[in-house]
ROKOLDREN-822031 format. One record per atom (N, C-alpha, C, O, CB): residue in one letter; y, z, x. Coordinates in steps of 0.02 Angstrom, whole numbers, plus 50000, padded with zeros to 5 digits. Each point is the difference from the previous one (the first is absolute). Glycine has a CB too. Layout:
BEGIN
AYZX...
***
This chain:
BEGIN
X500065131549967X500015001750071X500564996150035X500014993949996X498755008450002X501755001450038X500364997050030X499664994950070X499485001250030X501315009249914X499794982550070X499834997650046X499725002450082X499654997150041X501044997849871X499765013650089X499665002650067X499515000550001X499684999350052X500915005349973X499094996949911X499355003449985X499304993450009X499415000350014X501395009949886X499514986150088X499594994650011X499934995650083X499614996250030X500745003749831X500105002550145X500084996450058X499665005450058X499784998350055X501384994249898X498865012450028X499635008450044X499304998949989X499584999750045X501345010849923X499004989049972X499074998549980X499945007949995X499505002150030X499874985350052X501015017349888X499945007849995X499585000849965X499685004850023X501244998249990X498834995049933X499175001549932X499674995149988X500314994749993X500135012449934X498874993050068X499754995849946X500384998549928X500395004249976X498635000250080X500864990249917X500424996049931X499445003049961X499504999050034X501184987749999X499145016849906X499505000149954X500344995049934X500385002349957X499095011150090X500274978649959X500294995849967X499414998249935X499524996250010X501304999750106X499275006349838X499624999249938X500244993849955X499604995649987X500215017450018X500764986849975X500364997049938X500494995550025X500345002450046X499515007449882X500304983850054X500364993750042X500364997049927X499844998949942X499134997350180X501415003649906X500434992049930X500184994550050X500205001150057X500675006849837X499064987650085X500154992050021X500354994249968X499884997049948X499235006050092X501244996449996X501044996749964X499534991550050X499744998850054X502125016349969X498284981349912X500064991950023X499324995649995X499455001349977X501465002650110X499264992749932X499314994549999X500004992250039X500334995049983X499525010949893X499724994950176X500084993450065X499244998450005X499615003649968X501535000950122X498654991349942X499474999250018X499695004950045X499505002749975X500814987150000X499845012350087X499975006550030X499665004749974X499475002750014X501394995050019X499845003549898X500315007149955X499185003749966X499775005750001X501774987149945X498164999550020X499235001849983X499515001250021X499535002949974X500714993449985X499845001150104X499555003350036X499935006350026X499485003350003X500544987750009X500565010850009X500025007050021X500125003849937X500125006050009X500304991650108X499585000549826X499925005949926X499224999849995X499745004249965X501474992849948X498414998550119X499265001650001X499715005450046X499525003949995X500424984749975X500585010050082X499795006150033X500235007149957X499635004949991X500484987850129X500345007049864X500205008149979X499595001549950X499785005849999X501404994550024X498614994749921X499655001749950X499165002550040X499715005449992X501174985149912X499005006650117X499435003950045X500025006150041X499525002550028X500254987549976X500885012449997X500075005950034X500295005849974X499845005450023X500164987650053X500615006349855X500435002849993X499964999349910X499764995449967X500845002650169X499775009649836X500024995249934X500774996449998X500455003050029X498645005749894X501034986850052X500514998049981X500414997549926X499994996149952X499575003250157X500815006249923X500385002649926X500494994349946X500195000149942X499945012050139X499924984049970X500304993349960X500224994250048X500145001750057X500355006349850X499554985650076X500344995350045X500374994649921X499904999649939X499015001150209X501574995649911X500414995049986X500054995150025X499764999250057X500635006949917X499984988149987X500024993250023X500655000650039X500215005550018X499124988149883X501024999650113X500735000650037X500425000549971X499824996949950X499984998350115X500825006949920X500535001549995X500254993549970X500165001249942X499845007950145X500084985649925X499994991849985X499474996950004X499505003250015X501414996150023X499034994649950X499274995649982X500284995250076X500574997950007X499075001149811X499945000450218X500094993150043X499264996750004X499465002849991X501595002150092X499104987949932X499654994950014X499454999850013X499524997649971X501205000150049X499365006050048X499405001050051X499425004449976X499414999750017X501434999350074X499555006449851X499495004749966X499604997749941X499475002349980X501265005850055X499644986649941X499644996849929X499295002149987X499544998750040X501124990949976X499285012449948X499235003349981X499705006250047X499445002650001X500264984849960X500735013750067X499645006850020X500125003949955X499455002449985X500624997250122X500355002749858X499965005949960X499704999949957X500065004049954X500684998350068X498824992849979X499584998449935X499465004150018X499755004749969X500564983149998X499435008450122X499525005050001X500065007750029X499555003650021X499914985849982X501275011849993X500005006650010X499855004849937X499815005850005X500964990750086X499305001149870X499975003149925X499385001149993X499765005649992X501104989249956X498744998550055X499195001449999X499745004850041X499585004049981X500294985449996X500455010350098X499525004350013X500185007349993X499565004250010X500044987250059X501205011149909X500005006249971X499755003549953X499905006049996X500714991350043X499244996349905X499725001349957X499095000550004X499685002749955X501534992750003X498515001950095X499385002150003X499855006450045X499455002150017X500344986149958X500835014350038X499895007850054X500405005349956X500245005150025X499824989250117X500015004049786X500575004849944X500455002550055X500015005850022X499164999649868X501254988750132X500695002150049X500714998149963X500294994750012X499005002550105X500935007649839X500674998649972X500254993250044X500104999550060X500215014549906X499734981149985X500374993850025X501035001649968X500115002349943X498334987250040X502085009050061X500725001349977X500164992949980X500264998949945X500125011650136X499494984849959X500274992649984X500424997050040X499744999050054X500165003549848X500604995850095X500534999250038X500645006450003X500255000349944X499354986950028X500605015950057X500535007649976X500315001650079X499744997850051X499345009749832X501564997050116X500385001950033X499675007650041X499955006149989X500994986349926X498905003050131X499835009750044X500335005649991X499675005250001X500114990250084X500785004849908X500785002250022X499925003249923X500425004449991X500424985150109X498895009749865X500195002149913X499785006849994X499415001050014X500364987349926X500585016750040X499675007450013X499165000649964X499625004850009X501815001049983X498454989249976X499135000149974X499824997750059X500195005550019X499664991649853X499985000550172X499694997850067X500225003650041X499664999350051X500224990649932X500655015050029X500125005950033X499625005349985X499695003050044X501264993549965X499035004949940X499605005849975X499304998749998X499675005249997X501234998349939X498684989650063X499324996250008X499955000950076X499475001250029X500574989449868X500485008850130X499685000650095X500235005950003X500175001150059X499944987450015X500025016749887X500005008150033X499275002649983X499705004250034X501704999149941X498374994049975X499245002249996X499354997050039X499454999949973X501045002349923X499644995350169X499634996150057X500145003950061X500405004550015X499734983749935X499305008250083X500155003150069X500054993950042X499995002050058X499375009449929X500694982350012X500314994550040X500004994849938X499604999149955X499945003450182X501194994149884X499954992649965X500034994750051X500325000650052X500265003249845X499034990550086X499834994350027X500434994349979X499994999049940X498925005650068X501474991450031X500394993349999X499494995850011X499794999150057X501305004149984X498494991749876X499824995550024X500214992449987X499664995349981X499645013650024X501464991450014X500334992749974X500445002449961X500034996949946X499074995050052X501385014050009X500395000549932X500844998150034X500205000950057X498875010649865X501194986250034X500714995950002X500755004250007X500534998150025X498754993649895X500615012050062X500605006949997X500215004350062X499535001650037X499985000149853X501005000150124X500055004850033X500175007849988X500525002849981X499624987150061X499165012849978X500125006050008X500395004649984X500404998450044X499224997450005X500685009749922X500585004650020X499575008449994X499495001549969X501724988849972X499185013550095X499695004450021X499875004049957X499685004750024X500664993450062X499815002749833X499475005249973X499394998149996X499575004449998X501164999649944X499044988050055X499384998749991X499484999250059X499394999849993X501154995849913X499805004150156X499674999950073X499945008950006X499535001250038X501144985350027X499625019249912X500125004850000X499375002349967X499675004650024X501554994249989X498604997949931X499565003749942X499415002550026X499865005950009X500524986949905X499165001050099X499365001050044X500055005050056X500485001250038X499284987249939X499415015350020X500055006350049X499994997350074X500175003350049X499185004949866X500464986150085X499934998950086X500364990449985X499804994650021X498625016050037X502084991149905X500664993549998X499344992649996X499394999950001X501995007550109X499194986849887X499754994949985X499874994750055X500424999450044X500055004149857X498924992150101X499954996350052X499914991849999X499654998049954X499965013150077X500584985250002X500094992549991X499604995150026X499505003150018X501465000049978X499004993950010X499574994550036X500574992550042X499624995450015X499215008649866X501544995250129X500414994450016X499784994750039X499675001550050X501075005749939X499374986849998X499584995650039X500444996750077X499994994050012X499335002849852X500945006650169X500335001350054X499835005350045X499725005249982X501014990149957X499465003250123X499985003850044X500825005650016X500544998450025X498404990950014X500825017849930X500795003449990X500065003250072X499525001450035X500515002549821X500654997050162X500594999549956X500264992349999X500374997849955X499945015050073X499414982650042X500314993850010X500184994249925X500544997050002X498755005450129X500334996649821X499764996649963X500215004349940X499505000649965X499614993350110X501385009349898X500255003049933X500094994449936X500164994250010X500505014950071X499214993449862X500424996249936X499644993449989X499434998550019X501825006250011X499134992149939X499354992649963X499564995550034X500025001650060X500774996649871X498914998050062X499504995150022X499925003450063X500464997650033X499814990949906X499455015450095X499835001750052X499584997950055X500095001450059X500245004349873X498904988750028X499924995050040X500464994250011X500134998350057X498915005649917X501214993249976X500454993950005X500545002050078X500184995250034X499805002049799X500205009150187X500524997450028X499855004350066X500435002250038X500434994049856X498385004550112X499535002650062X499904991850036X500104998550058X499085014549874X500584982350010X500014994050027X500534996550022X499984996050047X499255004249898X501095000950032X500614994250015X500125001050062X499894995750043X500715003849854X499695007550119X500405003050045X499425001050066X500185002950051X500755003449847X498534991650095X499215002150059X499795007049995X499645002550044X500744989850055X499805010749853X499695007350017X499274999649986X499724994849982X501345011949985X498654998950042X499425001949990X499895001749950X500475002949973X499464998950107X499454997549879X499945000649942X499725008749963X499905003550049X499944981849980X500085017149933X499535006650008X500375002549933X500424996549971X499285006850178X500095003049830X500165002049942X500005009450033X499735002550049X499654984749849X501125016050036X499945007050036X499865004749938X500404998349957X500474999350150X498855006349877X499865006749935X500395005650040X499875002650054X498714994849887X502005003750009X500275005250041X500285004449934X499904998049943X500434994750186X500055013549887X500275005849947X500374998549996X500234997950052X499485009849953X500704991949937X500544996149954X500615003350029X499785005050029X499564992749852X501135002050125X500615003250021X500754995949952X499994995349960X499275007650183X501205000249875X500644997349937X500144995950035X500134995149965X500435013249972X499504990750112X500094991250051X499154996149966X499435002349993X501355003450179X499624986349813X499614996649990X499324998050060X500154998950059X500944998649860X498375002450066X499584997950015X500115006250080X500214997350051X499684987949861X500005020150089X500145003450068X499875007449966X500205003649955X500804987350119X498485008949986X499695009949996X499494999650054X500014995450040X499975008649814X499665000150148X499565002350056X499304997249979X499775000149943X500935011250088X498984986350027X499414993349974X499235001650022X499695001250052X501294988749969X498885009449894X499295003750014X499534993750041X499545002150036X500505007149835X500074982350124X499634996950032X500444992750019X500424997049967X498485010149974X500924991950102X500384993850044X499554995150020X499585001350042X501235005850007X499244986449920X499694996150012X500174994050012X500334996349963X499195010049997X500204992450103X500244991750052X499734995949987X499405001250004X500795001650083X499984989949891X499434993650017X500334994050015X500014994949964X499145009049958X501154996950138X500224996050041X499624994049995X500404997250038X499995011450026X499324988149926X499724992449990X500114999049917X499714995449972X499235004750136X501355003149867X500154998849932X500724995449990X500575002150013X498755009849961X500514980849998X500894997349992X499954996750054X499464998050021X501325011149928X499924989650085X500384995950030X500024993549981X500394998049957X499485008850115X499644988649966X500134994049984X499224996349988X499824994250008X501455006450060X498325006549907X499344998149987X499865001049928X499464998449974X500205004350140X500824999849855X499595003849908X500684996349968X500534997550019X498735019249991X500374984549928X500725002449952X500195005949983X499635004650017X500214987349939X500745009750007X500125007149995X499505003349938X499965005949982X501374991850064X498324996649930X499725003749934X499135003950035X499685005049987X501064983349897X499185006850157X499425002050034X500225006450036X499675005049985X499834982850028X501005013250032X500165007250040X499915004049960X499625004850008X501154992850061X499665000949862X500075006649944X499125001249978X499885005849982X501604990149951X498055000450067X499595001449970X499505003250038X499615004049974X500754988249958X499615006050154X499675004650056X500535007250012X499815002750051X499594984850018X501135015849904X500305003850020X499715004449942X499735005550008X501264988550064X499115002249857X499645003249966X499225001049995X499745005149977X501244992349987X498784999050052X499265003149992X500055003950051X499485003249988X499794988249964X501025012050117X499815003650059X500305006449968X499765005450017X500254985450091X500605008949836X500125005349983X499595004349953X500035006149996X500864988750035X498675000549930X499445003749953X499425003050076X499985005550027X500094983949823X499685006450160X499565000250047X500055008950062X499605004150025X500534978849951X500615015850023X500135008450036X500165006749961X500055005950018X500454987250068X499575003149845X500425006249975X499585005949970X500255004849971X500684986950000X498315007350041X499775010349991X499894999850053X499454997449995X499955007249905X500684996150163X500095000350071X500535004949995X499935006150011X499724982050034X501095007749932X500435003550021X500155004349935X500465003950014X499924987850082X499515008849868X500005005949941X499605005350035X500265005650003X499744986849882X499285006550148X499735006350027X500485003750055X500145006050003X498694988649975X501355001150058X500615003750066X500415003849956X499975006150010X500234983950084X500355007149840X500415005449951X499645006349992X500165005850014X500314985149917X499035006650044X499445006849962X500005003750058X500225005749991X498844988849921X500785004350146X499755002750074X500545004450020X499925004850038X499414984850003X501295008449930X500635004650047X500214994750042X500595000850016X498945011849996X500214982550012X500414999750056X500634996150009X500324997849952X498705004350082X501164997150034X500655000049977X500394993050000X499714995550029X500245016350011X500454987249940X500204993549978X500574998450070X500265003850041X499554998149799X500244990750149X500315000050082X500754998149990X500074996549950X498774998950118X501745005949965X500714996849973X500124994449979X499824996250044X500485009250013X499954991249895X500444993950012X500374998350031X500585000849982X499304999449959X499974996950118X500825000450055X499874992050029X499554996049988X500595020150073X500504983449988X500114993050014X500494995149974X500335000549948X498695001850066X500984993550024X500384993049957X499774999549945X499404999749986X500754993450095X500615006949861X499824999349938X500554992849960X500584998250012X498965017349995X499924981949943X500454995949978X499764998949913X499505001349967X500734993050171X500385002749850X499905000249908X499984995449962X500535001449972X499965006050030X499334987749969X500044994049969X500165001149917X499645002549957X499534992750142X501425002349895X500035002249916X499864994249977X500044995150036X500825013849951X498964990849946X499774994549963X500044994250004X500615000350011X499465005649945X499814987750044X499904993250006X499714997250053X499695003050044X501114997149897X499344992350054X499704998150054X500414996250065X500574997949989X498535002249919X500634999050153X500414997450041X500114992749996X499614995350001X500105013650059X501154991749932X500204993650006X500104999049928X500264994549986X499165001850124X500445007549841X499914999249922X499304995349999X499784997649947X501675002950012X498274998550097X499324995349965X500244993550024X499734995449969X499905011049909X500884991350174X499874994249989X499964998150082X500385002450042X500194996149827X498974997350144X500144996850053X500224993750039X500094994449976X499405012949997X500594994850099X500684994050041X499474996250032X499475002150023X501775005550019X498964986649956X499284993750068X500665001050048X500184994650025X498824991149899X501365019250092X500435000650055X499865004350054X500215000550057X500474996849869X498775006450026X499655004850051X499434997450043X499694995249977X500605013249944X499584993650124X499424999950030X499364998549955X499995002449943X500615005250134X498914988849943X499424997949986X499595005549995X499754999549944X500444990550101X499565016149989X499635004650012X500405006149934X499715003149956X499904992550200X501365004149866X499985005549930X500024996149928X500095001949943X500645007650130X499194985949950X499994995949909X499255000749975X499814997049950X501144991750072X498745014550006X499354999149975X499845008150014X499515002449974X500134983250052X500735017950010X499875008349982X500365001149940X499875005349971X500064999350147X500554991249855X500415002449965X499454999449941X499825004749966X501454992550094X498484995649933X499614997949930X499435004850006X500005004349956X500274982050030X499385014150045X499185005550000X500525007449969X499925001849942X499004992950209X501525008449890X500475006449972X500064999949935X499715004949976X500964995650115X499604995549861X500134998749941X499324997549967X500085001249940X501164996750091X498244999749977X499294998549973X499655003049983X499404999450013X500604995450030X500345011349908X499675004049939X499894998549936X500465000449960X499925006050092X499044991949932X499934996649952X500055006149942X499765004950029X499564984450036X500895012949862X500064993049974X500714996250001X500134995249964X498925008949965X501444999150123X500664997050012X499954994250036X499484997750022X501015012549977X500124987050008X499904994450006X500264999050087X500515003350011X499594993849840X499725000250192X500245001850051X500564994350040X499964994749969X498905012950026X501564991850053X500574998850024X500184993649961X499594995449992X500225010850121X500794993749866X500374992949990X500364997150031X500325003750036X499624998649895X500244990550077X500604997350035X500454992949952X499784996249957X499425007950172X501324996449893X500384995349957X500224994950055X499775000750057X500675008249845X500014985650084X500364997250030X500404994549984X499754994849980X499605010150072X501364996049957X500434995949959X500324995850043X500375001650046X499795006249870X499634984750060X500504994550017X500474998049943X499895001249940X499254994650138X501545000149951X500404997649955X500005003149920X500084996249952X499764993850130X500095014849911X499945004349927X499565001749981X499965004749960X500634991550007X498644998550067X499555001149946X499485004650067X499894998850060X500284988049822X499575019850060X499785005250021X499074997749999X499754997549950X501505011350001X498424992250100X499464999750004X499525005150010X499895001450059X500564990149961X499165012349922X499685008850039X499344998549970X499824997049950X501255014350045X498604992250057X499435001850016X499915007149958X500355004150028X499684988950091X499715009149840X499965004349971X499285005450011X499855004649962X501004987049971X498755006350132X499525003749992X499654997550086X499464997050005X500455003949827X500345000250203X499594997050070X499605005450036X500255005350017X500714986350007X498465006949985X499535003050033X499504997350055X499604995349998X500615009449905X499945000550150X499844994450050X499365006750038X500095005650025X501454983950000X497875006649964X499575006650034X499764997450101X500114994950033X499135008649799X500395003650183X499985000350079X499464995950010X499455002649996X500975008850031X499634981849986X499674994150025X500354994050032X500574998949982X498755004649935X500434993250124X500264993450029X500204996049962X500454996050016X498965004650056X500294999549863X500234996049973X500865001449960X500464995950002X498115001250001X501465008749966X500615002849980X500515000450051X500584998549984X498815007249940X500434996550148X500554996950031X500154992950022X500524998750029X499405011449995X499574985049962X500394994049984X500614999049946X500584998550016X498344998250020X500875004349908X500295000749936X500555002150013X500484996849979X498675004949961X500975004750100X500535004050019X500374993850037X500554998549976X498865014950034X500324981950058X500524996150018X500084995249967X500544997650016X499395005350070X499824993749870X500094994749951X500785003349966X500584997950002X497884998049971X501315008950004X500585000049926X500615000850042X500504996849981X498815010149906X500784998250185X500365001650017X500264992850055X500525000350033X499045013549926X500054980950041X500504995350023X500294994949964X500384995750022X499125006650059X500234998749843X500174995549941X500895002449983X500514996649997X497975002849944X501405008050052X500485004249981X500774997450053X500434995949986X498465015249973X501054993850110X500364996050028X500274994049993X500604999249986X498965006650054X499954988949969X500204992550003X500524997449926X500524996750000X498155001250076X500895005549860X500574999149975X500795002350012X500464996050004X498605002949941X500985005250057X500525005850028X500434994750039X500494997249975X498695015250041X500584986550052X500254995750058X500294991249953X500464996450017X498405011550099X500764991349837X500094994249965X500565000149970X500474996050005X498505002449982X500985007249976X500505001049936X500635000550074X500354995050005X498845013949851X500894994650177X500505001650034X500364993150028X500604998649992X498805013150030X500144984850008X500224995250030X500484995449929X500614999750003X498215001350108X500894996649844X500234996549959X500765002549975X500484996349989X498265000849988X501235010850019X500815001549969X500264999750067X500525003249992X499435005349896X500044989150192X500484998950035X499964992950021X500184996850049X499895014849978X499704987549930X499944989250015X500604998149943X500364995050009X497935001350009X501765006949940X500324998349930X500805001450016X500424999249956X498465004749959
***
């Protein structure tokens, strides 16, 4: 179905048969939903192995294998066998998969493919999408929308806000984990609206894109402000990564912090002015001495 068509709400969806690309914490939950609703014709792990997924595909396997759901493993969407696997479906489901898209395989499925992103679209495009909701003060929320050949951007079956999520009260691993459970928690809600016809709403607005890494490369300044030195550390406080670092070099010899974490309490922003007047002072020290010399 083309995007007008979705966006018109012109028919009911008669959605029987689903495949499901990836695997997140989220990703399983909402394959519980489909398996309760839908048959599903096969799912996959990610495209690459990361960190954060460690052992999920373990139990993704199990539980395909206790619903006889063709398990693929890790594999290329894009490969004409997963083209021709999502032409025999009537929606595929993004739950955590690593790849991008190209349009014979968003093409295949009868009513195209749909995502889950843990951002608010279009503002919030491309990687860590909580990490840099926090940094920057946005609002936090996640969006399920129809896949389109622009990354992370199509017409959105559900939009979801939680403005008290983050800032300078969570870490980012906690946001990710209330964004995700709200996304299991809604998602046969909004599968019934698909099924229902209705109609999906634009992606429009301020848009922005974050391509891979992290800000600053990960490391942080005691030059900054007290309040963003400690949005910065909660932003980066996804465990099982390691979150913000800082270095600092006098007379040659390099001094780093390889792992600072500073959480939302009185007491961490002490910590925050401790290190950051240690830091300085050396700084001011070292300085003074090479113009005494």
């Amino acid at each position: 179905m083309s995007e007008q068509g979705y966006k018109a709400g012109l028919v009911d969806r008669d959605i029987r048969v689903v495949g499901f690309l990836g695997v997140s914490d989220y990703g399983l939950g909402q394959l519980e939903v489909l398996l309760g609703r839908f048959e599903v014709a096969f799912a996959t792990a990610k495209k690459r192995s990361a960190a954060h997924a460690s052992g999920l595909d373990l139990k993704l396997e199990a539980m395909c294998k206790a619903h006889s759901v063709p398990y693929l493993g890790a594999v290329d969407a894009n490969s004409p066998e997963l083209v021709d696997r999502a032409a025999l479906t009537d929606l595929v489901v993004i739950g955590g998969y690593d790849g991008i898209l190209k349009k014979p395989f968003l093409d295949a499925p009868r009513y195209g493919v749909i995502n889950t992103h843990l951002g608010l679209l279009p503002l919030n495009r491309g990687c860590c999408p909580s990490l840099w909701a926090q940094l920057h003060g946005l609002s936090q929320g996640y969006t399920t929308y129809l896949v389109g050949e622009a990354v992370d951007h199509g017409p959105i079956l559900d939009l979801y806000e939680a403005p008290s999520l983050g800032g300078l009260l969570h870490t980012n691993r906690h946001v990710y984990d209330a964004l995700a459970e709200a996304a299991v928690r809604r998602f046969g809600e909004a599968l019934w609206r698909l099924g229902e016809g209705h109609a999906l709403k634009r992606c429009e607005g301020l848009e922005a894109y974050h391509k891979k890494g992290m800000p600053n490369d990960g490391w942080l300044s005691f030059h900054w402000s007290h309040e963003f030195i400690l949005r910065f550390s909660l932003a980066l406080d996804f465990a099982p990564y390691l979150p913000g670092r800082a270095r600092l070099q006098v007379h040659g010899v390099r001094s780093t912090w390889p792992s600072l974490r500073f959480g939302p309490t009185s007491r961490s922003r002490r910590r925050i002015r401790r290190r950051c007047r240690r830091a300085r002072a050396r700084c001011w020290s070292s300085e003074r001495r090479r113009n005494c010399s």
